[in-house]
N, C-alpha and C positions, 0 to 999 in steps of 0.2 A: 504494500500500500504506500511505499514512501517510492521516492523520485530517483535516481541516477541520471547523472550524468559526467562524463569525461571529454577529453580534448587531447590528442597529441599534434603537433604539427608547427607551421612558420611563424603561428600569431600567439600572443601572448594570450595565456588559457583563461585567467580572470572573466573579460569582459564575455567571454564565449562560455561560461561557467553559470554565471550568474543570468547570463538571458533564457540557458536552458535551465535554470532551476526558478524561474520565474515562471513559464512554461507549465514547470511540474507540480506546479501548488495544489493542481485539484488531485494530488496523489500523497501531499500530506503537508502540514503547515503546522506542526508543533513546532518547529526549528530546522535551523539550515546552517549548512559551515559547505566550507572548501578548503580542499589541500593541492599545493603546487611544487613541483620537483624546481628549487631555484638552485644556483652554484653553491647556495651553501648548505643545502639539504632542504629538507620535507619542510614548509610552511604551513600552517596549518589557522583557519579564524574558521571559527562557528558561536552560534549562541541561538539561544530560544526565541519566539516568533519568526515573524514571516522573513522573505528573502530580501525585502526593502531595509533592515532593520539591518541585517546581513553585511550588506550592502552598504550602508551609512557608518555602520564600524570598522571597515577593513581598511589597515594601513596603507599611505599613499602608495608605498611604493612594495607591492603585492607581487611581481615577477616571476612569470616560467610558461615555460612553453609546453610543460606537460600538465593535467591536471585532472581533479575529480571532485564533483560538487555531490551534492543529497539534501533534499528536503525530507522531513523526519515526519513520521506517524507511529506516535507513542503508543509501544507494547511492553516493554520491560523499562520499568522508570520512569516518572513522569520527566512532561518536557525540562528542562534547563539548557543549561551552557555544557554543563559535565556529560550530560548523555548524548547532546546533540551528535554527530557525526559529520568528519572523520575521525573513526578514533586509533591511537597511534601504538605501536608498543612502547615496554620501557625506557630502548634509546631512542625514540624518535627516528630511527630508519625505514619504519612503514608505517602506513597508511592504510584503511578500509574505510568502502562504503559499502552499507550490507543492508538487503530487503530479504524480510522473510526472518522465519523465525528456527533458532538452535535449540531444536529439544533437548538437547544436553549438555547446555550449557551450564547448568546447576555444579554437576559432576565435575566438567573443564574448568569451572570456575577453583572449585578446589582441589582440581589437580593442578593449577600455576599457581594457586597460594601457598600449596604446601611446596611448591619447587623456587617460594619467595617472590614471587611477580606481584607487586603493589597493583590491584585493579580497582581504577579509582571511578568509575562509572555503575550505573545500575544494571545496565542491557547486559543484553546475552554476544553483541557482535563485539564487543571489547574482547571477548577471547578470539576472535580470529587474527586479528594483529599481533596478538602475542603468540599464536601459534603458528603464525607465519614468520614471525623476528626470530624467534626460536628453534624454526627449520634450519641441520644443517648443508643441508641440500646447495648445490653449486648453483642452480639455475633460479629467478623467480619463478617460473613453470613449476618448476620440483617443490618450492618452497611452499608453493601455494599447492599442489597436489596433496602434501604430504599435510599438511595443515587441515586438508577438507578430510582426508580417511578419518579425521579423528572426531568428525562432525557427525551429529546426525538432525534431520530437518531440512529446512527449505531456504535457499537463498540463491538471491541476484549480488552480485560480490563483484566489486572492484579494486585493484589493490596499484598504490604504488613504494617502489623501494631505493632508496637514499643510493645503493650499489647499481643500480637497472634504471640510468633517468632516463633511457630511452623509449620506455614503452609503458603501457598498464595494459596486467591481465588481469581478465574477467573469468567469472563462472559463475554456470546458472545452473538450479535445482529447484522449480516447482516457482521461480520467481520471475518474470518476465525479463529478457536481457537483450540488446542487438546492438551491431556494429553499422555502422552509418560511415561508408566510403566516400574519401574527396579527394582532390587533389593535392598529392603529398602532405594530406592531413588527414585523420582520422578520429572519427568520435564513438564513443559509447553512452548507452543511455536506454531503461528501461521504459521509456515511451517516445516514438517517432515525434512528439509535439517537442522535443526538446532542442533537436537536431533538425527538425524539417527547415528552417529557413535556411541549411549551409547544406543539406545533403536527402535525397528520395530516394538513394541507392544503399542499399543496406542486405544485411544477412541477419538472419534471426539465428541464434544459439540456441541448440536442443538438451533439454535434462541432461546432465552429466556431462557438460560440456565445459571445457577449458580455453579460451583465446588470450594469445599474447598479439597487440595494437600497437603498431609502433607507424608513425608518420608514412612509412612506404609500404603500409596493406596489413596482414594481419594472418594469420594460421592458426589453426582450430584442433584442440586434441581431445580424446577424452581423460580422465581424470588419471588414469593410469600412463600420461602422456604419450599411446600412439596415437597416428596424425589422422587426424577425420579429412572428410571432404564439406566444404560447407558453401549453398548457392549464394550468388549474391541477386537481390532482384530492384528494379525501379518502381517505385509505386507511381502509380498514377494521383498524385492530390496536391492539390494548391498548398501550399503555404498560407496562404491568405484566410483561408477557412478554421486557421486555428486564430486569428484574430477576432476581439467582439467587436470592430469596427466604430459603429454609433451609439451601439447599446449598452446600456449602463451598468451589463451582466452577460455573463455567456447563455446562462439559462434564458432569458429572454430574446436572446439571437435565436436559442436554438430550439424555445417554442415557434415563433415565426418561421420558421425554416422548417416546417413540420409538413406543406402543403407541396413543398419543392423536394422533400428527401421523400414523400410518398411518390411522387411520381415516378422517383426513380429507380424505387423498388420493384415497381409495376411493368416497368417499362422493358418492354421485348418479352414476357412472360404470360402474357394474356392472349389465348389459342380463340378468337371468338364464334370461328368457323364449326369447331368441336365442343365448344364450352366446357375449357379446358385451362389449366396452366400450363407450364412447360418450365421444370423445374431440372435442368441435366445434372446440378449440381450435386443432385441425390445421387446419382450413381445407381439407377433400379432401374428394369426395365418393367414390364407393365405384368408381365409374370411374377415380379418379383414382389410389384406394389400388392397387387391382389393377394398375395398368402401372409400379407398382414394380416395381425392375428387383435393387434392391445397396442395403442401408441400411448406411451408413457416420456412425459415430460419435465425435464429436470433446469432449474432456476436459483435463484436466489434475489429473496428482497422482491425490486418490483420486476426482475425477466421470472419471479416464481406467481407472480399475482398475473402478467399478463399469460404464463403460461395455464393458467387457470382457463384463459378468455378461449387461446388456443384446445386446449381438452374439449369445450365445449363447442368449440367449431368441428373439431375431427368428429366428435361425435352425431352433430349434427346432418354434419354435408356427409360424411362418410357415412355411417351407422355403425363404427368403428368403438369398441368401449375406450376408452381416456381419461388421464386423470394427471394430473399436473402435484408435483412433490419434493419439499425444498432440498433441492442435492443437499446441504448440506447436512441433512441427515440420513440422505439415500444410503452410503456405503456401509455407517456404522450399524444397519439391521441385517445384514448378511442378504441382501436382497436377492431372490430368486430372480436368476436371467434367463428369459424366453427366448427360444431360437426363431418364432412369430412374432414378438415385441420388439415394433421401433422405437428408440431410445430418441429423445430429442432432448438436448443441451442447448441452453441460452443463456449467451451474454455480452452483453455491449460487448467489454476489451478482450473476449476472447481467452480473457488471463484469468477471471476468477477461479481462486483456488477449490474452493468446494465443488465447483461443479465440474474442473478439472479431475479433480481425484474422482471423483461418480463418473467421470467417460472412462476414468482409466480401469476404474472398478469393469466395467460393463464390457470393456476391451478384453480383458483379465479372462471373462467368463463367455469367452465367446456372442458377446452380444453386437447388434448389427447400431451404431449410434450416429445418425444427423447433427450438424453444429446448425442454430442461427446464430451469427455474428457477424458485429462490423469491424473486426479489423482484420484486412488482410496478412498471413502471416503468425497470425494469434496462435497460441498453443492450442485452444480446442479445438480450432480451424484445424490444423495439422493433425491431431491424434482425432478425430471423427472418421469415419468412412465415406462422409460424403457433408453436402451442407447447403442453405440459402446462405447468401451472403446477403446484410441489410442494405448496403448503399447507404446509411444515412449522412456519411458526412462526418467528420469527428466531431464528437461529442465530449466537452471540454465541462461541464455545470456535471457536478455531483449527481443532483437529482435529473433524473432519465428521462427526457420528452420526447425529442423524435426518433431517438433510438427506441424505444418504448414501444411507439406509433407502428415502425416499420416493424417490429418482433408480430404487431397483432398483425401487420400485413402480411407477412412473413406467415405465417400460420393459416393466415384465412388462404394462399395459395399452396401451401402444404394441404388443406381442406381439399380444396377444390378438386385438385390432384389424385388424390386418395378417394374421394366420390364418385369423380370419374371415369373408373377401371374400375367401380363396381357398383352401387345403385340408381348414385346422382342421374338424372334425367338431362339429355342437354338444353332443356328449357330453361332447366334449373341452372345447368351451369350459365348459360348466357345472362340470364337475370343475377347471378353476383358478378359475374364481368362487367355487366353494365354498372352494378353498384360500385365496384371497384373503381369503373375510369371517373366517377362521378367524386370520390371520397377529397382529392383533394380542393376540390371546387368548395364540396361542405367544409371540410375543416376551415378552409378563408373563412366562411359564412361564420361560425364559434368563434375565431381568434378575433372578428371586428368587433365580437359584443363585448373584447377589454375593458371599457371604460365604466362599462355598468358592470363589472366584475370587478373592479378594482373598487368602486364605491361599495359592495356590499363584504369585498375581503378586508375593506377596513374598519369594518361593523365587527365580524366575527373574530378577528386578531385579539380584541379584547375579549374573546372566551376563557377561561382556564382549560377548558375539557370540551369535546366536540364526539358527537355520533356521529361518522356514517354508516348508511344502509342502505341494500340493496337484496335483490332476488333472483337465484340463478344466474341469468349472463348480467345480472344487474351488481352482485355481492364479488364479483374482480375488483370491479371497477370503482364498488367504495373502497377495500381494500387499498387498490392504489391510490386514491385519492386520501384517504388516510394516512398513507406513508407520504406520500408528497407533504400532506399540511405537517407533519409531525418533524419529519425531518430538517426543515428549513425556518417552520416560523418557531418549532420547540414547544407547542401548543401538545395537551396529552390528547390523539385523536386517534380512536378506538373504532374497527368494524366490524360488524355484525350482519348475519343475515337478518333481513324482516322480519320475516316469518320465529325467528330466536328470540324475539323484546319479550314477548310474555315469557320467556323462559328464565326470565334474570335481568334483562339490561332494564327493561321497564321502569325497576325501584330506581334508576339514577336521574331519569326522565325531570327536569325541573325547568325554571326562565332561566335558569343561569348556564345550562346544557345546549347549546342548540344542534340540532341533525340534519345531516346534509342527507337529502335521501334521493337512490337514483329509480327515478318511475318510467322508464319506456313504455312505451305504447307497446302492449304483446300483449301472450293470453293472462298474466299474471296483474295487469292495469288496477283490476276491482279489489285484487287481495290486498295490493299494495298500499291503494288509498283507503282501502278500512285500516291500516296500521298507523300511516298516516294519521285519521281520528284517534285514537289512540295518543299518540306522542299531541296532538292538539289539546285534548281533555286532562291532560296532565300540566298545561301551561306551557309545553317543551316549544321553543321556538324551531319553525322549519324553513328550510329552503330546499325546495326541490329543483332537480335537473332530472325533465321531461320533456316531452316531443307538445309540438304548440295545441293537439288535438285531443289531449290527455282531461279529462272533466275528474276536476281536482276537487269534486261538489261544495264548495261555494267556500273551501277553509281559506282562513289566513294566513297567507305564505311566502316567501319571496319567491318567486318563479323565475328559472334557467331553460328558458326552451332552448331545443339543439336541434337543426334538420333530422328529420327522418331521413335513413337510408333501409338498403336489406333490413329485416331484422337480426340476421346474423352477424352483419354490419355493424348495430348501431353501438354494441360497444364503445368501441375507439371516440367515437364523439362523442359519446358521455362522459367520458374520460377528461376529454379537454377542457372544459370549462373550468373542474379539478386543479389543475395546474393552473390555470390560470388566479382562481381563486389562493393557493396554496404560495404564487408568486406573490400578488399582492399584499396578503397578509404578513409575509417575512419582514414588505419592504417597510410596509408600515411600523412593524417594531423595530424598525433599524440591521436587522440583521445582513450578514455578508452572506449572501443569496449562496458563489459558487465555491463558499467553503464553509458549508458549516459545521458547529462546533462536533469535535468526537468523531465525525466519517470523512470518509476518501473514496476517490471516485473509482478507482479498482482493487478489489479486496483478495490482496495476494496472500493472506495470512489464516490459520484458520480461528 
């Protein structure tokens, strides 16, 4: 969850340090430092908050050509000066920057105490500097090999040594890692946003991987240092799209950019002639889609809330059984793997570790598993057998919006697909193709009503405690709406099916509670607004998001109408109003929208 970044090459590594750990804040902002190989050895400044603060304390005269930054998301220790990273060994001849966590570090730690090693930090990666200073191995390669046998756990690792100023080697273990090729300079860095303005050309490091980086290219080995082969590839993407341009948040760039990342999900994938998708990234051929047996979908957070939306589409378009289950408890029940059970993994960065280890899990046991995700390269990307890619565009704000969007998209043509090859009707497919080409026109249609969304999210900001609810395709969607409002404005906002108030949530029901409740126009309309009376005759203030046609019989409410689309459709735009409300209300309390407090925007830890 924290940030890397490194530099070897012609220019001084500071200012190329510090831009990419500016970059990496939505990957962690308890604290930041940097260390740089100058003629007189390892320099090293870090302290607690953000990278501006960093920044304003570093000595004028900071020099070296080689170099390695990190922004910090506190696991072991709270933030300070002393935990932040790089941290050094005893003499000062190395250096780490380290993501992910050392399960035994406990142990390490009192196996260099009792060998006399003053460890003057809280974390667990202070042992890997001294386990590297204390390699005596001839090579940094060997030092650092010999250093990781004695590890166990997950890490993205960057090392530099006071004897080897010509290079920094890296190694990755379950922690996202890549090398970014330039001209006679080279960088490292656990997120392509760190590097994209000076390089698109990059190689991704695989588990158990070792790279020594030095100004003229780089060689890749495994940990037992024989020599790997590793690609290097160009990505296709602006630089300019990791900037928020006019907007006062990336989150708000990157709701607006919701209408233009669905189109492009869409785009070339919609068969209208057969009323069909055209997914080749799965890898199945139509024999192979049909002895689907159970599509089972693995998540975390909101890819496990919108993986809900998905079960309920496969089930629907398909008549396929489905059920959506937060990877991160998938591996630990010894889950049964079906040789008819497709496996589906979702996650924006591709990197999350839980739902990592649940594909590695389902790999393990012979299982057949699809990625959605948006970044090309991503470790889930790579270890799936096949995959949609979302297109959405990098997605820089904590909280998920149009990567979020494209995952429901992403699924409703995983649906369709699956319907297809065995009951769907192609009337039926053509009527969600049409809804599909239709979706981004609606989403416009929700993102204009901002302004009366912003006036009523600055009403409910002063709640302490919020419901929402929903019913069937309607209970994702408070759910995520939920985590949206809880996450960013810190507000406690709780969700529940409808249909559950008389079961318990009922007694909390007061004026000082309000519920967001989401009522689509389906067959469930009448249950929904009797529950509605209900939370009414208790005083409980409501605001519903509904379709304009929905007869609300006569209560007192704040009303969010959304376009009707499909009904299988209307999900995703229930959704949005959600986010929108959930932005506003942060903004009103002051809070820092695309960092807030305790999370990171990819959770490489478990």
């Amino acid at each position: 969850m924290c940030g890397i970044v490194g530099y070897v090459g012609a220019q001084q590594a500071t200012p190329v340090l510090l831009e990419g750990l500016t970059r990496l804040e939505h990957r962690g902002y308890d604290s930041a430092g940097l260390a740089v190989l100058a003629s007189s050895g390892i320099k090293v400044a870090k302290r607690a908050g953000r990278v501006r603060d960093l920044a304003g304390g570093l000595p004028k005269r900071f020099a070296g050509k080689v170099g390695i930054g990190h922004t910090r998301w506190a696991t072991h220790g709270p933030a300070n000066d002393v935990n932040a990273h790089p941290h050094t060994d005893a003499k000062g001849d190395v250096a780490i920057v380290h993501n992910g966590i050392i399960d035994n570090a406990a142990s390490l730690r009192q196996r260099l105490a009792d060998e006399g090693v003053d460890l003057v930090s809280d974390t667990d990666s202070e042992v890997l500097a001294h386990l590297v200073g204390r390699s005596e191995a001839d090579t940094l390669e060997g030092k650092v090999s010999e250093a990781l046998a004695a590890v166990e756990g997950t890490y993205g690792l960057a090392v530099l040594h006071a004897d080897f100023p010509d290079r920094i080697v890296v190694a990755r273990n379950g922690s996202p890692l890549l090398i970014g090729v330039g001209e006679k300079e080279m960088y490292v860095a656990s997120d392509l946003a760190a590097i994209v303005r000076h390089t698109t050309t990059v190689a991704h490091l695989d588990d158990g991987e070792i790279a020594t980086v030095t100004a003229n290219g780089f060689t890749t080995y495994r940990l037992d240092l024989t020599r790997t082969a590793r690609d290097v590839t160009t990505l296709d993407i602006d630089p300019g799209s990791y900037e928020a341009g006019d907007h006062d948040s990336f989150m708000h760039k990157e709701m607006l950019e919701q209408p233009a990342a669905a189109e492009r999900v869409l785009r070339g994938r919609l068969d209208e002639r057969f009323g069909t998708a055209h997914l080749g990234g799965l890898n199945m051929d139509a024999r192979e889609t049909r002895a689907i047996r159970r599509v089972k979908i693995l998540g975390c957070g909101s890819a496990y809330y919108v993986g809900q939306m998905g079960a309920s589409l496969v089930e629907e378009l398909a008549r396929i059984p489905a059920d959506a289950e937060a990877a991160s408890e998938f591996r630990y029940r010894n889950p049964i793997i079906e040789p008819d059970t497709l496996y589906v993994a979702v996650s924006q960065s591709g990197e999350t570790i839980d739902t990592l280890l649940a594909v590695q899990e389902i790999r393990r046991k012979g299982g057949r598993v699809i990625g959605l995700v948006n970044v090309v390269g991503s470790a889930i990307a790579r270890e799936c057998d096949g995959g949609i890619y979302l297109h959405a565009g990098p997605e820089v704000a904590v909280a998920s919006t149009k990567a979020l969007t494209n995952m429901f998209l992403g699924f409703a043509l995983l649906a369709l697909q699956l319907g297809r090859v065995r009951d769907l009707s192609i009337a039926d497919g053509r009527r969600l193709i049409a809804g599909l080409d239709r979706l981004p026109e609606l989403i416009e249609q929700v993102l204009a009503q901002e302004d009366a969304l912003a006036e009523l999210a600055g009403r409910l900001a002063a709640a302490e405690s919020l419901f929402f609810v929903g019913r069937v395709r309607g209970f994702p969607v408070a759910r995520e709406g939920a985590q949206k409002f809880k996450e960013i404005s810190y507000r406690h906002a709780e969700a529940y099916q409808t249909s559950e108030l008389k079961h318990g949530p009922l007694a909390l029901i007061s004026e000082q509670v309000p519920t967001i409740a989401v009522v689509p126009y389906d067959e469930l309309t009448d249950r929904n607004v009797g529950a509605l009376h209900e939370i009414a005759a208790r005083r409980g203030p409501l605001v519903v998001v509904t379709h304009a046609d929905v007869d609300l019989g006569g209560l007192d409410v704040t009303r969010i109408d959304v376009p009707r689309s499909e009904r299988e459709l209307d999900p995703i735009l229930l959704t949005i109003p959600l986010q929108l409300l959930a932005y506003h209300a942060a903004l009103e309390l002051g809070h820092d929208i695309d960092k807030p407090r305790n999370l990171a925007k990819s959770v490489t830890v478990e």
